[in-house]
ChimeraX commands (.cxc) that place a marker at each C-alpha (Angstrom):
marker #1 position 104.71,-134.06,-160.77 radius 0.5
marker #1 position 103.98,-134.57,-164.42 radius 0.5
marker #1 position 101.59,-133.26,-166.58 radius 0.5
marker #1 position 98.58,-136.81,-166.18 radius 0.5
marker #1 position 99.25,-136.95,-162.36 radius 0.5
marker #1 position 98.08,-133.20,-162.59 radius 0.5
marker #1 position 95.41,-134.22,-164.65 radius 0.5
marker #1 position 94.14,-137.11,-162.45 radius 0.5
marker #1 position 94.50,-134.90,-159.59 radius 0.5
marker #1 position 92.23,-132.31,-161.17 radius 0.5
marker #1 position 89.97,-134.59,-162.41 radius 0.5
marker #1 position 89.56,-136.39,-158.81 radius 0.5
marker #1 position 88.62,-133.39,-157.35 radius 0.5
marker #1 position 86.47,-131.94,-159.62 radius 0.5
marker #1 position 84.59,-135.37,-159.00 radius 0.5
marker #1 position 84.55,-135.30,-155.63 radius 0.5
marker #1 position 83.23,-131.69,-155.74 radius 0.5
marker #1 position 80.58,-132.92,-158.23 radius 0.5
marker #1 position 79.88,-135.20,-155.72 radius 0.5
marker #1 position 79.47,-132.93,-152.56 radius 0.5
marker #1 position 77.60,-130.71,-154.79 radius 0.5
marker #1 position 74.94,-133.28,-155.78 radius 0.5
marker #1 position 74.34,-134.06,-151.96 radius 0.5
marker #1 position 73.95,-130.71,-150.45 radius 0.5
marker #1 position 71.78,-129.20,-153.67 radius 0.5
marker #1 position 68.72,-130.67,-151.81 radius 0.5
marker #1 position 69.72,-129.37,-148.67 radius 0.5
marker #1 position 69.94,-126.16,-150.17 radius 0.5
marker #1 position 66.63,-125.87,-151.65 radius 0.5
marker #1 position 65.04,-127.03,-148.80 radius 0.5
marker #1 position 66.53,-123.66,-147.39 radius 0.5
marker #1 position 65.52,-121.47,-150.30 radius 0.5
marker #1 position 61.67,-122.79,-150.38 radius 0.5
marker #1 position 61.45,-122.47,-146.71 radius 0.5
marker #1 position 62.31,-118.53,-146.08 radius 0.5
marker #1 position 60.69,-117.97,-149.74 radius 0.5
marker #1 position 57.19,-116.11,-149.48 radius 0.5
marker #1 position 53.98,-117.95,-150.32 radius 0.5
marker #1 position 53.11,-115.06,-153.16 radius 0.5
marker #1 position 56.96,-115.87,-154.76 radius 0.5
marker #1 position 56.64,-119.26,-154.47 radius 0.5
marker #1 position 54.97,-120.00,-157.96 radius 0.5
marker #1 position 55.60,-116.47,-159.40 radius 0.5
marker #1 position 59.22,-115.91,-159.45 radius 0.5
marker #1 position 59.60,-119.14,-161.04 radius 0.5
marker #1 position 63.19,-121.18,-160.48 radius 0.5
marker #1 position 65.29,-118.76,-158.82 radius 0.5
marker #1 position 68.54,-119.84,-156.64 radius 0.5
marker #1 position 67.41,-117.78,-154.24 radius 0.5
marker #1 position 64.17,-115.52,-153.89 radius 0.5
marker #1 position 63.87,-111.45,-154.36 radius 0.5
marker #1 position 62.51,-111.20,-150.90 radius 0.5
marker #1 position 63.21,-113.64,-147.51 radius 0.5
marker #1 position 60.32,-114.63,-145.17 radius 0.5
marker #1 position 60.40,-116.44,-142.09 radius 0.5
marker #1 position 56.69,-116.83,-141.74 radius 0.5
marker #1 position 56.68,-120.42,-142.53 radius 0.5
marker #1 position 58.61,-120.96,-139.27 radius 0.5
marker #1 position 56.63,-118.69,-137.34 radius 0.5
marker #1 position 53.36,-120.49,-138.63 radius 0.5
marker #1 position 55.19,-124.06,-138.20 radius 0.5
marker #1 position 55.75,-123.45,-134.59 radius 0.5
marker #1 position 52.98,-121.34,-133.30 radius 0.5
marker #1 position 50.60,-123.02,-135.40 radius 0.5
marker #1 position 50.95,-126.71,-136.18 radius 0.5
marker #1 position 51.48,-129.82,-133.98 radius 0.5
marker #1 position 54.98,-129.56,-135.49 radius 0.5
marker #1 position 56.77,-129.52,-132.01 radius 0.5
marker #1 position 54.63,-132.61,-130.64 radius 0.5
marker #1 position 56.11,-134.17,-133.43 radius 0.5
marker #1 position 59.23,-133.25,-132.83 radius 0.5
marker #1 position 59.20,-134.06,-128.91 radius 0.5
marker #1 position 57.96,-137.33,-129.82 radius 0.5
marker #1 position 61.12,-138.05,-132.00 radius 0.5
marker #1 position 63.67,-137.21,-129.89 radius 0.5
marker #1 position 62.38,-139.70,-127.62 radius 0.5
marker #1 position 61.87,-142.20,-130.17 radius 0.5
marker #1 position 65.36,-141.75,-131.45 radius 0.5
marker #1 position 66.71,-140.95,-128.22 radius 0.5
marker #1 position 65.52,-143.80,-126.59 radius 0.5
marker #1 position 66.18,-146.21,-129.44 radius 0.5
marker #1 position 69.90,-145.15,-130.06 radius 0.5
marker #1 position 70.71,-145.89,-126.15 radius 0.5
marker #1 position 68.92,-149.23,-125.78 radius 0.5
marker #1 position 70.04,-150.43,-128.83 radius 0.5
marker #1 position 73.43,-149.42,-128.58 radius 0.5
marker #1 position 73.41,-150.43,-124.53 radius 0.5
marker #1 position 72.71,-154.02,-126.10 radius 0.5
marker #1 position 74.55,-154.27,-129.16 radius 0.5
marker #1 position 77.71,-153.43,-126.90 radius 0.5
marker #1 position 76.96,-156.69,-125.06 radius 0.5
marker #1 position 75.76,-159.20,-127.80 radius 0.5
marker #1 position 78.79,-157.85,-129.60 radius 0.5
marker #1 position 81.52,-158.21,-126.99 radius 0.5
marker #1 position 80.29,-161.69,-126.19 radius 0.5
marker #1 position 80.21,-162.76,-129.93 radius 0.5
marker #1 position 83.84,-160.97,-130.17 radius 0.5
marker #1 position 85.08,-163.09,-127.16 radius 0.5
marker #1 position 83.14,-166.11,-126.39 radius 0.5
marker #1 position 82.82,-169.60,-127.74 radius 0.5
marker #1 position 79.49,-171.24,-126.65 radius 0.5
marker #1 position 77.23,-174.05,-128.49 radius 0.5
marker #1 position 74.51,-172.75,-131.03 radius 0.5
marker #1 position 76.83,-168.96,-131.85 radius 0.5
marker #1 position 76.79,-169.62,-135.17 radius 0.5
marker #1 position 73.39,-170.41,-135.49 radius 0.5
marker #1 position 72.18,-167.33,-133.50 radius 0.5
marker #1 position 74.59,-165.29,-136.02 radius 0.5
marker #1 position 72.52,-166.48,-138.43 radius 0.5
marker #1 position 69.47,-166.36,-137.37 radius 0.5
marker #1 position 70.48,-162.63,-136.86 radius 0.5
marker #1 position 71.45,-162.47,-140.30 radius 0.5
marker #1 position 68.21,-163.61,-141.36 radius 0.5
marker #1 position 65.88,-160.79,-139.76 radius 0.5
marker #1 position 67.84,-158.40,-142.04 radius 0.5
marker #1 position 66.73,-160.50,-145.28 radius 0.5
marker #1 position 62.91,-159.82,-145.30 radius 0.5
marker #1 position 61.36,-156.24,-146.54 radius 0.5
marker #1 position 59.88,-154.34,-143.89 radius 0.5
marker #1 position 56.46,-153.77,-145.87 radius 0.5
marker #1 position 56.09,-157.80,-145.26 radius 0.5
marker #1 position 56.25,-157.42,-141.53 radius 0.5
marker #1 position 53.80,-154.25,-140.99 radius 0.5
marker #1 position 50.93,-156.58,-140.74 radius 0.5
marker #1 position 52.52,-159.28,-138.73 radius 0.5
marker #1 position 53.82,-156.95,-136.20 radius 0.5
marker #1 position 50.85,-154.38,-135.78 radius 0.5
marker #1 position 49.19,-158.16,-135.09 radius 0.5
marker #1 position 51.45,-158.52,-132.53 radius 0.5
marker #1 position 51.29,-155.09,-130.92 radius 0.5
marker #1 position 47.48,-154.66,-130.99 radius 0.5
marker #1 position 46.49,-156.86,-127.94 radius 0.5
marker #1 position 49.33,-155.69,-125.83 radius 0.5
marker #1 position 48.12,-152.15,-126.16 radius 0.5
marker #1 position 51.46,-150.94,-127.66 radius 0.5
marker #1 position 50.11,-148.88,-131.19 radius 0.5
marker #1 position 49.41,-145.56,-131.40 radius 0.5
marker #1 position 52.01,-145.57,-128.85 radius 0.5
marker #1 position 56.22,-144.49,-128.25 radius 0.5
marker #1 position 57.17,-147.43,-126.57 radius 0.5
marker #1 position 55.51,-149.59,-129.38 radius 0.5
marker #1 position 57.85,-147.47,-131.99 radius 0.5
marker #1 position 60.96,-147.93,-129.43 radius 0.5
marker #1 position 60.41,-151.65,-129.38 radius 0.5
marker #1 position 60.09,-152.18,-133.01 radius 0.5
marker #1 position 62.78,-149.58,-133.79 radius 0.5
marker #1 position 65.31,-151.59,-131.05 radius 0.5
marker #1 position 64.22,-154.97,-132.70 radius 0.5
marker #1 position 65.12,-154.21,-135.80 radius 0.5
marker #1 position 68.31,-152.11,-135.24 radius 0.5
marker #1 position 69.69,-154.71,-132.78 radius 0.5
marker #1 position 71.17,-157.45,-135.44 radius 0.5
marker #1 position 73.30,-154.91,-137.53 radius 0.5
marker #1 position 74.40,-152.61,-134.64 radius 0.5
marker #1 position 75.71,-156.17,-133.04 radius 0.5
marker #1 position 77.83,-156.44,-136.09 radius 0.5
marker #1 position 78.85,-153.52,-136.00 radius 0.5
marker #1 position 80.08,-153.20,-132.77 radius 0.5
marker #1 position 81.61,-157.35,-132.57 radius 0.5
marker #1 position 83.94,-155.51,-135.13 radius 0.5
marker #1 position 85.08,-152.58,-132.79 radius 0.5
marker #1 position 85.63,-155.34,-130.27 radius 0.5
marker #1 position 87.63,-157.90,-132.70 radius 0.5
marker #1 position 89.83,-154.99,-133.32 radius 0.5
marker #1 position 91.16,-154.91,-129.68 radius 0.5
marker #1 position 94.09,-157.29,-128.60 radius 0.5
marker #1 position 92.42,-160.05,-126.36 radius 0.5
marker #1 position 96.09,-159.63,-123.95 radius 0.5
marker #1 position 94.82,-156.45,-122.75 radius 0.5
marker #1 position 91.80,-158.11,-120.79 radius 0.5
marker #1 position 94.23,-161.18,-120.03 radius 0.5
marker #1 position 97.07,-158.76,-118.59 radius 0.5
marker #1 position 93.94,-157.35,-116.82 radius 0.5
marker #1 position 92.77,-160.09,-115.03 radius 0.5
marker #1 position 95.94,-161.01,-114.28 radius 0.5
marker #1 position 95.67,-158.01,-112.06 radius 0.5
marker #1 position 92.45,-159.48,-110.13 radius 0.5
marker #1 position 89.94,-158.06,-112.44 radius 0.5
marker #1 position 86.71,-160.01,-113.10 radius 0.5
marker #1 position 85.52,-160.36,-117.14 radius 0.5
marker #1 position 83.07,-157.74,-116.35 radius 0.5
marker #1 position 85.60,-155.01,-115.25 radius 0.5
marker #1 position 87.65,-155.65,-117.67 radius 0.5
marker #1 position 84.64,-155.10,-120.21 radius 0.5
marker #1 position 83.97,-152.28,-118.82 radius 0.5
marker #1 position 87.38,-150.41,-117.69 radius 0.5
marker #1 position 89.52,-151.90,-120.42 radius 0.5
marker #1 position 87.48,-152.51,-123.65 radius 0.5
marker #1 position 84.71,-150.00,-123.25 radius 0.5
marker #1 position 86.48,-146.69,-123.08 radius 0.5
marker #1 position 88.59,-148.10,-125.92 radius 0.5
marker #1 position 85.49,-148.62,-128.05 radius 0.5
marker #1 position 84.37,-145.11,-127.70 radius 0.5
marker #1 position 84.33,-144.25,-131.88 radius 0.5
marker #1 position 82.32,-147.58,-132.27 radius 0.5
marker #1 position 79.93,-146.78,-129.71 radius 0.5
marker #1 position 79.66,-143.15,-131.37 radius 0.5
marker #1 position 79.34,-144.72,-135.07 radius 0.5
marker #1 position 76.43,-146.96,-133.78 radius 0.5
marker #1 position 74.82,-144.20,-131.69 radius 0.5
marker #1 position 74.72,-142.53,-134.77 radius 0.5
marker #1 position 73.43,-145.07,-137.34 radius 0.5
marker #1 position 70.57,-145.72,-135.31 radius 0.5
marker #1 position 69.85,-142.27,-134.00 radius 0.5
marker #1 position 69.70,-141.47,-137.59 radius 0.5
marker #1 position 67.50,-144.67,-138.53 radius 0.5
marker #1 position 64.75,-144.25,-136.14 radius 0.5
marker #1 position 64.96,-140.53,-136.68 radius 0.5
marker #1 position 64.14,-140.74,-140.30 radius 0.5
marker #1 position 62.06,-143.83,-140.16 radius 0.5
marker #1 position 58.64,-143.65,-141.69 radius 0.5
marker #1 position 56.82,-146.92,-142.71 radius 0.5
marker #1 position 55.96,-147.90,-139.49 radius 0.5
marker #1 position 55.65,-144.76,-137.47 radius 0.5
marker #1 position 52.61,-144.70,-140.29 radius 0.5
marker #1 position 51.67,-147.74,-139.86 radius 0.5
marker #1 position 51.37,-148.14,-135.91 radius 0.5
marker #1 position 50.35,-144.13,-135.17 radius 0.5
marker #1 position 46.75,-143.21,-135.84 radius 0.5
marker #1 position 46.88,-140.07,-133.94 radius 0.5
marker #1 position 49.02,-136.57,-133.77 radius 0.5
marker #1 position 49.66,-136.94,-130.06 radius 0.5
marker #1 position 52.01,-140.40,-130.99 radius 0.5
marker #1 position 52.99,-139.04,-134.40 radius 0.5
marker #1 position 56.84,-138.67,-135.54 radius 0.5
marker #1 position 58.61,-136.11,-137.79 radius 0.5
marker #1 position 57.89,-138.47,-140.73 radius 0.5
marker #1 position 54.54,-139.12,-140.00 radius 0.5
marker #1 position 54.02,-135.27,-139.24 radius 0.5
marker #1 position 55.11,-133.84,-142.38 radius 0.5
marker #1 position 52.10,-135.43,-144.49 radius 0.5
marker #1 position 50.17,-133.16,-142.57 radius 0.5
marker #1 position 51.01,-130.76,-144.73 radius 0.5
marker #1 position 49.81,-132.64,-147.71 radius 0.5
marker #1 position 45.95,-132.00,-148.15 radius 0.5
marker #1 position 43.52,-133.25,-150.96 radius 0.5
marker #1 position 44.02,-130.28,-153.29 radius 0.5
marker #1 position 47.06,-128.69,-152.22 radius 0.5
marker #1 position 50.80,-129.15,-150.43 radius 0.5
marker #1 position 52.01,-126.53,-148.06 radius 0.5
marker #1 position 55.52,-126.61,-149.23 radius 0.5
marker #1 position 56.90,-123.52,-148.02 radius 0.5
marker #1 position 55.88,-124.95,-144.16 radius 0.5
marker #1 position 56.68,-128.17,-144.96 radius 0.5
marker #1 position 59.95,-127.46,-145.87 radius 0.5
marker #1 position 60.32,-125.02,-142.90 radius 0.5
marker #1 position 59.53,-128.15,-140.67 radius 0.5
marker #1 position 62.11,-129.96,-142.70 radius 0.5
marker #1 position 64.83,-127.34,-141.52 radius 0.5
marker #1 position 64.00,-127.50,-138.10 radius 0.5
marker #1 position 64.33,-131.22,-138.03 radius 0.5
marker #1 position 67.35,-131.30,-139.62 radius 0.5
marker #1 position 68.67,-128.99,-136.36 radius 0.5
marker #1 position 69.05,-131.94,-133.89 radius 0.5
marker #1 position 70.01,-134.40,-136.31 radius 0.5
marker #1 position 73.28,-131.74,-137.12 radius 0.5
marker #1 position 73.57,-131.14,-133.27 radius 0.5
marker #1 position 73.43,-134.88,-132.36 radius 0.5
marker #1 position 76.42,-135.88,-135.26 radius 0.5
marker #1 position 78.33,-132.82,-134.28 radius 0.5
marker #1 position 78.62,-133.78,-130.88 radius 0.5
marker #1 position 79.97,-137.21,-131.48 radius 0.5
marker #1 position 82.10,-136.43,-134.95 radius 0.5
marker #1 position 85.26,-136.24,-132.92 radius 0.5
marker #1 position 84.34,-139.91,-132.45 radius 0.5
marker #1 position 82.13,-140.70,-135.73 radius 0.5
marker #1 position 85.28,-140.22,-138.20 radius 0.5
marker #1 position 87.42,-143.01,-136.38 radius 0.5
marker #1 position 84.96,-145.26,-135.48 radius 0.5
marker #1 position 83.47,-145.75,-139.14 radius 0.5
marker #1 position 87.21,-146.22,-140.25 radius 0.5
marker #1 position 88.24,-148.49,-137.01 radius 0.5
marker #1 position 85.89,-151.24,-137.29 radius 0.5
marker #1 position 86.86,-151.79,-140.42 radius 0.5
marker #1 position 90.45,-153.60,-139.73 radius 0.5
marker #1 position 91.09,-155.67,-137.37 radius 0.5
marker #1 position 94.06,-155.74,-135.00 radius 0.5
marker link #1:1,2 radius 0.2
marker link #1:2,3 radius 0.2
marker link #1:3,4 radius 0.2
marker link #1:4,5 radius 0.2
marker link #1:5,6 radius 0.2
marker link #1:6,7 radius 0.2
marker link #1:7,8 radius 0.2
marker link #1:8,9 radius 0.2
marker link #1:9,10 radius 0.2
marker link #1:10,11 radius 0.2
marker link #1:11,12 radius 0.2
marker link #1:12,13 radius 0.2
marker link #1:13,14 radius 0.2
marker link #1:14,15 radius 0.2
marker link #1:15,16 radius 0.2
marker link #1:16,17 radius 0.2
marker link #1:17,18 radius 0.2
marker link #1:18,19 radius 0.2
marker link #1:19,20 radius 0.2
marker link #1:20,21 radius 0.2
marker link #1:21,22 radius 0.2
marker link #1:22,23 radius 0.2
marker link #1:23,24 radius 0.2
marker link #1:24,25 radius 0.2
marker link #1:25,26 radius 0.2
marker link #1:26,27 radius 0.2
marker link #1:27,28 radius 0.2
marker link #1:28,29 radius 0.2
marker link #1:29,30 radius 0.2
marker link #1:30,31 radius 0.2
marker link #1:31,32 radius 0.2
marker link #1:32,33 radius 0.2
marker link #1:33,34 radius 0.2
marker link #1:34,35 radius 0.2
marker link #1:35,36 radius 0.2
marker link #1:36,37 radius 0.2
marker link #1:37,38 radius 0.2
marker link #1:38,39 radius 0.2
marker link #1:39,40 radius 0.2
marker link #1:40,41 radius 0.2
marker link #1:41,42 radius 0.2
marker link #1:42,43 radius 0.2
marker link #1:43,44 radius 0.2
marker link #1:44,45 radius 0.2
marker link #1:45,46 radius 0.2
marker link #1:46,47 radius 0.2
marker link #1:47,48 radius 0.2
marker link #1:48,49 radius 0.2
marker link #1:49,50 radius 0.2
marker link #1:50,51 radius 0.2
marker link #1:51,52 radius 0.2
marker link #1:52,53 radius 0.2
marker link #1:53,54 radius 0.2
marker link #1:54,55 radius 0.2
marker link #1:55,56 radius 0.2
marker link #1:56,57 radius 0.2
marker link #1:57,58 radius 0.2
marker link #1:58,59 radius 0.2
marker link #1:59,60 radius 0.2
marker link #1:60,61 radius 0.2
marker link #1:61,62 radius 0.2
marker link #1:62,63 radius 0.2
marker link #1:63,64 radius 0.2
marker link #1:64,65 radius 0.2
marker link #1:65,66 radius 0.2
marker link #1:66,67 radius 0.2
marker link #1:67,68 radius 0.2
marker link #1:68,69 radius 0.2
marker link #1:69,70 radius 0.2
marker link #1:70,71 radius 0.2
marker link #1:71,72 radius 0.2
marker link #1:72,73 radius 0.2
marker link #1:73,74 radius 0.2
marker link #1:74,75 radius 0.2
marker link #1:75,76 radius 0.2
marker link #1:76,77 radius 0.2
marker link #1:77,78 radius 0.2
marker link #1:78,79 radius 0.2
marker link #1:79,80 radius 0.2
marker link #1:80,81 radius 0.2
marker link #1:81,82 radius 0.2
marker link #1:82,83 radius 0.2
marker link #1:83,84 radius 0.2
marker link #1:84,85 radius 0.2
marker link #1:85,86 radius 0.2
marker link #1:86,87 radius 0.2
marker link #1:87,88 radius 0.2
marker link #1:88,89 radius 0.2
marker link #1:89,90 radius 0.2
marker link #1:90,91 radius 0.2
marker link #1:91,92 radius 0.2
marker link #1:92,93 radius 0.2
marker link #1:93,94 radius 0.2
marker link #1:94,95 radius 0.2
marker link #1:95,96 radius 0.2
marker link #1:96,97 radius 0.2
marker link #1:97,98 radius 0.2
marker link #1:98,99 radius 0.2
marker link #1:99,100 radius 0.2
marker link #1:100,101 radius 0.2
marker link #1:101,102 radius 0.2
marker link #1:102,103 radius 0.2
marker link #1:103,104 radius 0.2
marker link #1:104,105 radius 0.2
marker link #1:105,106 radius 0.2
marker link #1:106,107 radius 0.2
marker link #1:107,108 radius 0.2
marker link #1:108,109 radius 0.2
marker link #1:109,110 radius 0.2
marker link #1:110,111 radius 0.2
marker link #1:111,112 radius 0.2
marker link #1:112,113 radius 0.2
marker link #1:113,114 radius 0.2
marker link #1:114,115 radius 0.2
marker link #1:115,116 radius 0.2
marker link #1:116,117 radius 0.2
marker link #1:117,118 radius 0.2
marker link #1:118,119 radius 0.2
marker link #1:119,120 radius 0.2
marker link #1:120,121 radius 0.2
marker link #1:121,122 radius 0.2
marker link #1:122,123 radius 0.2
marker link #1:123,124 radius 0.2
marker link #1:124,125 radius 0.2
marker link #1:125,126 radius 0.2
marker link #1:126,127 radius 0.2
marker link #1:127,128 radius 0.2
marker link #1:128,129 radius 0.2
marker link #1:129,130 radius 0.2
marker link #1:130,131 radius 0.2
marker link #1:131,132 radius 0.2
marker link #1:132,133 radius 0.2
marker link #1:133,134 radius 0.2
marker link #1:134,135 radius 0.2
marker link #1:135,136 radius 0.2
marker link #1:136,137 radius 0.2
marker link #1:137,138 radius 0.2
marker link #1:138,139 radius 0.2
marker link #1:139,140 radius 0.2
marker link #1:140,141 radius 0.2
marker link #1:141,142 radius 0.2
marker link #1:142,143 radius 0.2
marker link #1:143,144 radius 0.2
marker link #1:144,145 radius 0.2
marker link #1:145,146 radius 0.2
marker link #1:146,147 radius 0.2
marker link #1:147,148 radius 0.2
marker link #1:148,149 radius 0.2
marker link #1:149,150 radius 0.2
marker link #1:150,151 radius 0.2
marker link #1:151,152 radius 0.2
marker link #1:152,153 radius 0.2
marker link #1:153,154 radius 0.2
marker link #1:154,155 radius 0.2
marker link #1:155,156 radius 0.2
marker link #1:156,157 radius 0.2
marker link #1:157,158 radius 0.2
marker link #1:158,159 radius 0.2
marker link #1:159,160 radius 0.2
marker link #1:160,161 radius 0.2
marker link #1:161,162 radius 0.2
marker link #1:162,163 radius 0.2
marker link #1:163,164 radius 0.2
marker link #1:164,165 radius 0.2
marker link #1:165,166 radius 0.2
marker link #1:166,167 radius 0.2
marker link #1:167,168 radius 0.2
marker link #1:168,169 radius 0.2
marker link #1:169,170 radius 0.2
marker link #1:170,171 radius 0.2
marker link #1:171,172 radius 0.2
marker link #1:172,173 radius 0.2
marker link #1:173,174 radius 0.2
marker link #1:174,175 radius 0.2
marker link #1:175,176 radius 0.2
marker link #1:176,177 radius 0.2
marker link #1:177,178 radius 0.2
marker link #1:178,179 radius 0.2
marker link #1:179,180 radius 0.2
marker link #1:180,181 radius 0.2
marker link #1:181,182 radius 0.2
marker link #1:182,183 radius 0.2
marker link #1:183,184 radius 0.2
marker link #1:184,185 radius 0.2
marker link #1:185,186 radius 0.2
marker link #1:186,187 radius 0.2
marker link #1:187,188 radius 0.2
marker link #1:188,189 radius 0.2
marker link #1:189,190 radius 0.2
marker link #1:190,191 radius 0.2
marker link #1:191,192 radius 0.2
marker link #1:192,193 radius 0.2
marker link #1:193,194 radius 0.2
marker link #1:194,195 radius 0.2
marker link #1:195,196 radius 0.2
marker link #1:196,197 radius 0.2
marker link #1:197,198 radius 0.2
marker link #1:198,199 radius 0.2
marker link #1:199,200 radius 0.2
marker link #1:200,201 radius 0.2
marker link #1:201,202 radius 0.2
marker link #1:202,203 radius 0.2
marker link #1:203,204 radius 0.2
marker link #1:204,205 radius 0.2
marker link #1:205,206 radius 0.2
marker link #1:206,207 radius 0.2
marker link #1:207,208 radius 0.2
marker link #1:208,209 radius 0.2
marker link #1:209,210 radius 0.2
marker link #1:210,211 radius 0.2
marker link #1:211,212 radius 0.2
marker link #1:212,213 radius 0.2
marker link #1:213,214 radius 0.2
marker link #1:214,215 radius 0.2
marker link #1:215,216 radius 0.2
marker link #1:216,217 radius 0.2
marker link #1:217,218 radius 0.2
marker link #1:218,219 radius 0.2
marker link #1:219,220 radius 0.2
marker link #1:220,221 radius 0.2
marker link #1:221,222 radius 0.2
marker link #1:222,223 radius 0.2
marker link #1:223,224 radius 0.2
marker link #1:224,225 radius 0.2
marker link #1:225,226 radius 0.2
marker link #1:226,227 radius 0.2
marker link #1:227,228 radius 0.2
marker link #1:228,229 radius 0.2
marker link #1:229,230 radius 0.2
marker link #1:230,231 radius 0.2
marker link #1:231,232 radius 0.2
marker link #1:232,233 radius 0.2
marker link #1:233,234 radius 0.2
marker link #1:234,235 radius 0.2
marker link #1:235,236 radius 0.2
marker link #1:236,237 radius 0.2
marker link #1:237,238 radius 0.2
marker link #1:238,239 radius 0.2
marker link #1:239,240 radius 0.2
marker link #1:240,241 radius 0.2
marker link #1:241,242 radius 0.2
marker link #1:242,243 radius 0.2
marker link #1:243,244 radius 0.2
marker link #1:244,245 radius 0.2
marker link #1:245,246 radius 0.2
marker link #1:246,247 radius 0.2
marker link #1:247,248 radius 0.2
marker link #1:248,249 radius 0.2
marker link #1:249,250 radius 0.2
marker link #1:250,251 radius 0.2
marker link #1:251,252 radius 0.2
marker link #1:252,253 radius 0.2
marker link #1:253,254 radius 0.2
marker link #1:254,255 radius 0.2
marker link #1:255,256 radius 0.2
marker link #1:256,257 radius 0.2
marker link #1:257,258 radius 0.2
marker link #1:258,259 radius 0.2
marker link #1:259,260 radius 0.2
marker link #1:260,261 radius 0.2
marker link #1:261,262 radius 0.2
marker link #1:262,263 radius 0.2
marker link #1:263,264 radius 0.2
marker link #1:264,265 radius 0.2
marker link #1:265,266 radius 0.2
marker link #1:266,267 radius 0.2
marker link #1:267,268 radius 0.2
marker link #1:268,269 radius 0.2
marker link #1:269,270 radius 0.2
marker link #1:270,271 radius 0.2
marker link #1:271,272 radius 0.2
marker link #1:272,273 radius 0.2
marker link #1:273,274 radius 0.2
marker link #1:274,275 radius 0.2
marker link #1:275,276 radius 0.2
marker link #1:276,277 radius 0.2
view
């Protein structure tokens, strides 16, 4: 190895390390300000780390905020949303992946199109929508927006987890006196596993962190998400940050559960989709 491939190497991971660096720094301090006691918060000035820990920003966040309504009401949000969505993208995908029929390209399209328009256009449209049928200030109205609008790029996503999968396994399968079905779902399916865990997680993610129109189609606590729960500790003449960055921790908890779970999958589905055959 000479003396510039030793150099690049160096270089490359010094970037990389920059990189990692950069992304977890605001993880960090939303550690540091959350066990950081309210009398150190302005008069220690910027520390790394404070002279004295405190966990009574938890405490206070869970005993005495509607933090863990807003926390039940994401997990089913999310929860909900990742499973329906992904339930249908499987579908749509497989039968864009393997089936020819009049007006596909068109529908592709018109799929493509949804993702084109900024969601602050649609707010008003869609709370329009949702108002008569009783479905703001309300879960299912968030898991039906959240599913529409997730749908068209987890279909993608998935058609290319299915394109990567020789059609003569599901020939050699019927062959055997399987139906199209079975062979969907014996055959293809369990071979899709890292696709279905990449889209589980892109949209468990999305709707986690979503927060335009949990605040537009919520008016009260009882409905409210993580997002929308966090202003709460934004008043008129003052921010709470030590307990709003205590509630930030404990959200982060199932979101790190949820990908740890599924990273033996995550890793090779993100990667898998990506070639085909």
């Amino acid at each position: 190895m000479n003396r510039y491939s030793i150099f690049g190497t160096a270089l490359h991971r010094l970037a990389i390390l920059c990189y990692v660096v950069f992304a977890l720094f605001p993880l960090f301090w939303l550690l540091k300000v959350s066990v950081t006691p309210n009398d150190l918060l302005y008069s220690e000035g910027v520390r790394m780390w404070p002279s004295r820990m405190s966990f009574e920003h938890f405490r206070f966040v869970l005993a005495h905020s509607a933090f863990p309504v807003f926390f039940r009401n994401s997990m089913i949000v999310a929860g909900a949303t990742a499973v329906i969505v992904t339930l249908l993208a499987s579908l749509s995908g497989y039968a864009l992946s393997r089936f020819t029929f009049r007006g596909k390209y068109w529908l592709v399209a018109l799929m493509l199109l949804t993702q084109m328009f900024p969601l602050v256009m649609l707010v008003a449209p869609i709370f329009k929508m949702l108002s008569p049928l009783g479905l703001t200030n309300s879960l299912t109205g968030l898991v039906v927006v959240y599913t529409a609008f997730n749908i068209p790029f987890a279909t993608f996503l998935m058609q290319s987890f299915f394109d990567g999968i020789p059609k003569e396994l599901e020939e050699a399968a019927k062959i055997d006196g399987a139906t199209q079905f079975m062979a969907f779902r014996q055959i293809v399916l369990p071979l899709t596993l890292p696709g279905i865990a990449a889209t589980l997680g892109f949209v468990f993610t999305a709707a986690w962190s979503e927060l335009l129109f949990a605040l537009m189609l919520i008016s009260g606590n009882s409905a409210a998400t993580f997002p929308v729960g966090l202003l709460t500790f934004v008043s008129k003449f003052s921010v709470d940050f030590g307990q709003m960055m205590a509630a930030g921790v404990l959200a982060l908890i199932p979101a790190c559960l949820f990908f740890l779970f599924i990273q033996r999958y995550l890793v090779q589905g993100l990667t898998a989709g990506a070639v085909k055959g």
